[in-house]
C-alpha positions as CSV (number, residue, x, y, z in Angstrom):
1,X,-6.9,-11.2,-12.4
2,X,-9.3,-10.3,-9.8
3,X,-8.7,-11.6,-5.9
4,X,-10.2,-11.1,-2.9
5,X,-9.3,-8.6,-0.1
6,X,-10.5,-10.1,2.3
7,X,-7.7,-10.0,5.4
8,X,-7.8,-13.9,5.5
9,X,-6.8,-14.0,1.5
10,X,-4.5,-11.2,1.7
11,X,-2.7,-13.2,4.1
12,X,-2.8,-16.2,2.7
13,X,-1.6,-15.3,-0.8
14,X,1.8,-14.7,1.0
15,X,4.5,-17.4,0.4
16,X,8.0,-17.5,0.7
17,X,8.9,-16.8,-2.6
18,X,7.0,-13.6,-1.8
19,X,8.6,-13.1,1.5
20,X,11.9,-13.4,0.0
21,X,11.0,-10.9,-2.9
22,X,9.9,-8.2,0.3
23,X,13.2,-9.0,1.7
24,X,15.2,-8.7,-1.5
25,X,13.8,-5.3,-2.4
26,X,16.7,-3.4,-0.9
27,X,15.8,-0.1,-0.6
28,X,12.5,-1.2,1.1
29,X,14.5,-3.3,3.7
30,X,17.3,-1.1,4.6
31,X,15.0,1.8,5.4
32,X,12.6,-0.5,7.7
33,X,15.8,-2.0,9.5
34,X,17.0,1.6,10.0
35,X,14.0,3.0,11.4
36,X,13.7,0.1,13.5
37,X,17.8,0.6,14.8
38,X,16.7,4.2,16.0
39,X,13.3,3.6,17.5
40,X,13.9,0.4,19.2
41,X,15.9,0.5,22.0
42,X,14.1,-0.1,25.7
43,X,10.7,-0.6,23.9
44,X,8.2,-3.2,23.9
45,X,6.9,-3.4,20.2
46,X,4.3,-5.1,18.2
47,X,4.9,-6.4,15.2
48,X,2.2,-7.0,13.1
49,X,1.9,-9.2,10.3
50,X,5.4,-10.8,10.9
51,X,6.0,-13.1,8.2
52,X,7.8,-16.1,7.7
53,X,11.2,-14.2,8.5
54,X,9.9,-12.3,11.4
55,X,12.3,-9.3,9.8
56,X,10.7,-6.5,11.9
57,X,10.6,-8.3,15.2
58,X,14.5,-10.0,14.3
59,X,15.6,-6.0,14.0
60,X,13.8,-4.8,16.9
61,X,15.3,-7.4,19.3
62,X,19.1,-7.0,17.5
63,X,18.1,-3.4,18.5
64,X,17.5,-4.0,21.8
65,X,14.0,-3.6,21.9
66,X,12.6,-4.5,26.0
67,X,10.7,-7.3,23.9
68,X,8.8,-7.9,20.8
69,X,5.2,-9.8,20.1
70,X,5.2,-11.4,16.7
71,X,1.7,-11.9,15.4
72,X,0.9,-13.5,12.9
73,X,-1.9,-15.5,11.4
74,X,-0.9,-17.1,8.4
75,X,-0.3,-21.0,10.5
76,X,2.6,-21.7,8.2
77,X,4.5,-18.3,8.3
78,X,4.3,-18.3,12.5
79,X,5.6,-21.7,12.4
80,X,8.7,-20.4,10.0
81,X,8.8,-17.4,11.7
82,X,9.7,-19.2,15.0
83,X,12.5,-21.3,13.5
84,X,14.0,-18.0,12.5
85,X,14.1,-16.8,16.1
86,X,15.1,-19.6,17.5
87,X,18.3,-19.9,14.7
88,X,18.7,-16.4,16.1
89,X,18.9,-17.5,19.7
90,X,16.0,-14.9,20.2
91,X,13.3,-16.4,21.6
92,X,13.5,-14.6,24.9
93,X,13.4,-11.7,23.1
94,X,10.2,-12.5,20.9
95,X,7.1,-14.2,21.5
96,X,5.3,-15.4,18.3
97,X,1.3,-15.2,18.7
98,X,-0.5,-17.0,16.3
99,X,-3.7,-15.2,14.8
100,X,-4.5,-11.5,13.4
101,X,-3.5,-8.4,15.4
102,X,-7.2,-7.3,15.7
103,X,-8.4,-10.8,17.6
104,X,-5.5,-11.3,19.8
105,X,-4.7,-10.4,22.9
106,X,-0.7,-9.1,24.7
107,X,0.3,-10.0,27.9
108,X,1.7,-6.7,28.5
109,X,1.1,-3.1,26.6
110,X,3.4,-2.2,23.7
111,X,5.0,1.5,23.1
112,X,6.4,1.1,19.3
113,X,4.4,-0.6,16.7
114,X,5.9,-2.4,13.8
115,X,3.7,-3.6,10.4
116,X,4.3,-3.4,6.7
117,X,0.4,-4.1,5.4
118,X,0.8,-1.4,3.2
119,X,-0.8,-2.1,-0.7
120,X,-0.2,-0.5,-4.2
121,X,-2.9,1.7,-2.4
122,X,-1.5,2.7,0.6
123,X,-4.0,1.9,2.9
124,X,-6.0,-1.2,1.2
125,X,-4.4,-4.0,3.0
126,X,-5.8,-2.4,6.2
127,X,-3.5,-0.7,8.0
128,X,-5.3,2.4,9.4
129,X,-7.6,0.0,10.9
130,X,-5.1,-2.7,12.6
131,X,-3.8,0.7,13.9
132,X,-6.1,2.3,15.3
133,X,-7.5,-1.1,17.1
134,X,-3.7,-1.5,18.2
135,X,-3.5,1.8,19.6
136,X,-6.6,1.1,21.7
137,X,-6.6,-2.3,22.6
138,X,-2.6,-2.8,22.9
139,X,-1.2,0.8,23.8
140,X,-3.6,1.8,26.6
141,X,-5.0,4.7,24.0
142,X,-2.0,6.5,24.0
143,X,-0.6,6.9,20.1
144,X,3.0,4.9,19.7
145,X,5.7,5.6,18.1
146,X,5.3,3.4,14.5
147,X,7.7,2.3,12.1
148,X,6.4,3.3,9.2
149,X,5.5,6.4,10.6
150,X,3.6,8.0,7.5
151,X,2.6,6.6,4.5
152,X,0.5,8.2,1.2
153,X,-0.8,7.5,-1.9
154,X,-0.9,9.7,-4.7
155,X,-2.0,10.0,-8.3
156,X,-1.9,11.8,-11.9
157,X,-3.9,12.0,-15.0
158,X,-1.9,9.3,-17.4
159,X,-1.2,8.1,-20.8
160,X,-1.5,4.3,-21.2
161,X,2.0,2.2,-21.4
162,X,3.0,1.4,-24.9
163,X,3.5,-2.1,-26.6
164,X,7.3,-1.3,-25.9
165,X,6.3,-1.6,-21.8
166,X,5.0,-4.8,-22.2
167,X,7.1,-6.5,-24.4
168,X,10.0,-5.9,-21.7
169,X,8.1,-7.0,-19.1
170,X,9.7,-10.8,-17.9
171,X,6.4,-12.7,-17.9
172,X,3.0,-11.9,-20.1
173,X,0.4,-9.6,-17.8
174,X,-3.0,-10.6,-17.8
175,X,-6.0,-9.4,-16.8
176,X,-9.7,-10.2,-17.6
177,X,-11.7,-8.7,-20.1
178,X,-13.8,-5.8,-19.1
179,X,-10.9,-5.1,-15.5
180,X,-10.7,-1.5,-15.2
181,X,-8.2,-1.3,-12.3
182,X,-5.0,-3.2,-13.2
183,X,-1.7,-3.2,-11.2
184,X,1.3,-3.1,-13.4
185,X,5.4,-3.0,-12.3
186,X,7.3,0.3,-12.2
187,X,5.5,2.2,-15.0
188,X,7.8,4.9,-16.7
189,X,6.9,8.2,-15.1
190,X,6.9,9.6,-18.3
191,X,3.5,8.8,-18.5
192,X,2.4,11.1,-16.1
193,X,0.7,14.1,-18.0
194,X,0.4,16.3,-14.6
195,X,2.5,16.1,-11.5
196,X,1.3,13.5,-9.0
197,X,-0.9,14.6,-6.0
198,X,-2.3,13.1,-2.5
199,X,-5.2,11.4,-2.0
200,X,-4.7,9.6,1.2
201,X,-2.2,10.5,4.1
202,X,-2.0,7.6,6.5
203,X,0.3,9.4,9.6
204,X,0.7,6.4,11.8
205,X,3.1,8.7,15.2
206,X,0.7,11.7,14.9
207,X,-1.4,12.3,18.0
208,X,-3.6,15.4,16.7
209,X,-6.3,16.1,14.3
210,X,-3.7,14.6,11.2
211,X,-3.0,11.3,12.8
212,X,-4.4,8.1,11.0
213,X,-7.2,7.5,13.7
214,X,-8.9,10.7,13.4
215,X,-9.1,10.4,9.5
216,X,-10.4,7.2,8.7
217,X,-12.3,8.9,6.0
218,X,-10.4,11.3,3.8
219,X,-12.3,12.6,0.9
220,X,-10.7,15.1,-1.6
221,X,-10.9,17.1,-5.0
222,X,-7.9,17.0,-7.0
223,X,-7.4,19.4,-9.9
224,X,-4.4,18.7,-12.6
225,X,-3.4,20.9,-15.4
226,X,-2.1,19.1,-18.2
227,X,1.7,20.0,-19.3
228,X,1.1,18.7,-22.7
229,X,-1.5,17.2,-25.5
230,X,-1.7,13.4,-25.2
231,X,-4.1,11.1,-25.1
232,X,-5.7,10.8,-21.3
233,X,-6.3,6.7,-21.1
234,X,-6.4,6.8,-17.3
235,X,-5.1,7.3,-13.6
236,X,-1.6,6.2,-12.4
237,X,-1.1,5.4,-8.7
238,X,2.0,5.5,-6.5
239,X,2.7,5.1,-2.6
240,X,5.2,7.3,-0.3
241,X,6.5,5.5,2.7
242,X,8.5,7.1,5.6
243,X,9.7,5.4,7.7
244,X,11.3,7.3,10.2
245,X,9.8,10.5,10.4
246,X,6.2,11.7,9.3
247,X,7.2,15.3,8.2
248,X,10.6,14.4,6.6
249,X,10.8,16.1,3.2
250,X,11.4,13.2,1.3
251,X,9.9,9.5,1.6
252,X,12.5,6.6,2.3
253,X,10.9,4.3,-0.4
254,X,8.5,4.8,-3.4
255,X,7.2,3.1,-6.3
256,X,7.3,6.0,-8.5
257,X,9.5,5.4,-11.0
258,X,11.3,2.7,-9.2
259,X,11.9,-0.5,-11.1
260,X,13.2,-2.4,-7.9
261,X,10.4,-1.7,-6.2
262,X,8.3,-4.7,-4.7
263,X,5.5,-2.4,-5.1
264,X,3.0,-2.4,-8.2
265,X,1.8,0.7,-9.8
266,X,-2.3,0.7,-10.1
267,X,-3.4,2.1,-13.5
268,X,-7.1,2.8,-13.7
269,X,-8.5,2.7,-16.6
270,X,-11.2,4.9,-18.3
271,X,-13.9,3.7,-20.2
272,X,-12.4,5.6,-23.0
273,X,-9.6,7.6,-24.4
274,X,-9.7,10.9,-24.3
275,X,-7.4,13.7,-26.4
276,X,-6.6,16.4,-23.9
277,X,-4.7,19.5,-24.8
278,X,-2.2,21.4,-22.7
279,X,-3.4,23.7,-20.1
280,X,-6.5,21.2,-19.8
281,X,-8.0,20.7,-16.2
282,X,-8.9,17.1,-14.9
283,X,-10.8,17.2,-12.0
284,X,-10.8,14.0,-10.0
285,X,-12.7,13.3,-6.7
286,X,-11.7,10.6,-4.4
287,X,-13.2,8.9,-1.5
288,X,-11.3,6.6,0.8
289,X,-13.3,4.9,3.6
290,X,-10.3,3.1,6.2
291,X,-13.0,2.3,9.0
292,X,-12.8,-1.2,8.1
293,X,-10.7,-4.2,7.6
294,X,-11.7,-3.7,4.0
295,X,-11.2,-0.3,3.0
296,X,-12.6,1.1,0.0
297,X,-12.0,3.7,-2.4
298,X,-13.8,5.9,-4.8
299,X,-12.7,7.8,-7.8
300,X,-14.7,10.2,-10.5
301,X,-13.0,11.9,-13.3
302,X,-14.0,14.3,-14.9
303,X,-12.7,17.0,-18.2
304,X,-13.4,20.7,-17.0
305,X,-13.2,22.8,-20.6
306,X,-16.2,25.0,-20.2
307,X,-17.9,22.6,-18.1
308,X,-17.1,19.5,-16.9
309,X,-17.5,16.2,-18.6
310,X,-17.8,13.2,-16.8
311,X,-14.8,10.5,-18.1
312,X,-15.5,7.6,-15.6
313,X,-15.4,6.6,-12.2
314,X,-13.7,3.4,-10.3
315,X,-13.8,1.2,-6.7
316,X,-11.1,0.1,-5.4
317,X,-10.5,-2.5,-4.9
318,X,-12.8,-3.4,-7.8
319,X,-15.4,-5.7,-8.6
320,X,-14.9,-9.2,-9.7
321,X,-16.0,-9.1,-13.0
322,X,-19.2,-11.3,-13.7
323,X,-18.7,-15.0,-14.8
324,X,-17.7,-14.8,-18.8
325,X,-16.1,-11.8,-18.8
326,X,-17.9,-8.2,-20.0
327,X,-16.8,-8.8,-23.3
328,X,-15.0,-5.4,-23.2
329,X,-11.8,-4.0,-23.5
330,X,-10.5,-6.9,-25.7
331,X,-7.9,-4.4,-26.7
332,X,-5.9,-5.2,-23.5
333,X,-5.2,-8.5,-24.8
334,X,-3.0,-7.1,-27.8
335,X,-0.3,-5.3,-25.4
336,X,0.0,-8.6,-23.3
């Protein structure tokens, strides 16, 4: 189903079930706590986008952060959000500021920013520009230290899941007829027909040309070699996320092939299948535009044989579709 991603409704489609499901994804929470332990101690942090269970800003004062700003504008969560704190006997610790990190002001500057607004796409929920806004209206212009420090979103060419994947699924996926971009829980990795590769690198501690605020716009050509013949249905999308460390080797948490992960998989669909043989090349060109609070993202695909044929293109996020439905891609409906 189609939503809007807006800030103010990506915000407000939070609840606490959903807050408890962040919390509960263990390998997402344990590697966010112990960033947090390490990077902490004698700073004053930011924590943007707190929640209802202030998590970030509860670990950054247990780590003996110099203090910690809260913000937060969902009403509801700030009000739960100071319960917490105050259960934790941490309120001198943490101030709670009601609204969103880009219309606030701090009483004082902050050295360590703290967030988790990152999407199925890294970068869609609007991180790289809450940060860069932070870093120049909260950190005096100097770049802070940042827990997550890096995160990336990568893709392959992909075969569609099979009946079996939806049949296991705990509750019936939807989507409307004619949705080209669908989000769907830990897909098998198996369906991958090339390995994965980068499209968008948001490094959050970086201070030169890589950093997150000198590329809000990161455009790239991507060229796969398929390891076997199958039939090409679409793109499969993953995120990275380090937490500690941009340039570690590997990324704390993933949603690549991860069926714990709180994370979604995006699977963008082409407007048709296509039988690819192995040692094909799929080209793919993507665009991502981070400037706003609304980033947006553009993908082409195309077959390169003897020349290339153009399979489809996709925004992200997409379209809503028009009222009644396209009429197309009924087939969806037989998986789900």
């Amino acid at each position: 189903m189609a939503h809007s991603s807006t800030p103010r409704s990506l915000c407000e489609r939070y609840n606490d079930e959903c807050y408890e499901s962040l919390r509960g994804d263990d390998r997402r929470t344990s590697a966010f706590l112990s960033a947090i332990a390490a990077a902490a101690p004698g700073r004053v942090c930011l924590d943007i986008g707190t929640g209802s269970l202030a998590l970030l800003a509860v670990a950054a004062a247990k780590a003996c952060a110099k203090h910690t700003y809260a913000v937060e504008s969902n009403l509801e969560a700030a009000a739960a959000a100071r319960e917490v704190i105050a259960a934790e006997k941490l309120e001198a610790a943490i101030t709670v500021i009601e609204g969103f990190s880009t219309d606030v002001a701090l009483p004082a500057p902050v050295d360590l920013l703290l967030h988790e607004i990152i999407g199925e796409v890294a970068g869609a929920e609007g991180a790289a520009a809450a940060f860069v806004d932070a870093l120049n209206r909260h950190c005096g212009g100097k770049v802070p230290g940042s827990v997550p420090a890096r995160a990336r979103s990568l893709l392959a060419p992909a075969e569609f899941p099979p009946p079996e994947y939806f049949a296991a699924q705990p509750v019936p996926l939807l989507a409307e007829p004619g949705t080209r971009v669908l989000l769907l829980p830990a897909l098998p990795p198996s369906l991958c027909l090339a390995p994965g590769q980068s499209f968008e690198d948001l490094k959050f501690d970086a201070s030169g040309d890589d950093g997150v605020h000198r590329r809000l716009v990161q455009s790239h050509c991507l060229e796969f070699e398929m390891a076997r013949a199958a039939t090409l249905r679409g793109l499969m999308g993953w995120i990275d996320i380090f937490t500690a460390h941009a340039h570690a080797a590997v990324p704390e948490i993933t949603s690549y092939g991860s069926a714990r992960s709180s994370w979604s998989n995006v699977f963008m669909l082409l407007p048709e299948a296509t039988a690819v043989e192995r040692g094909d090349r799929i080209l793919v060109r993507t665009h991502a535009d981070l400037a706003g609070a609304v980033p947006t993202y553009r993908f082409d695909v195309a077959l390169g044989r003897d020349e290339e044929l153009h399979l489809g293109s996709f925004a992200y996020p997409e379209a809503p579709p028009p009222p009644g439905g396209s009429g197309e891609d009924e087939c969806l409906v037989e998986f789900w």
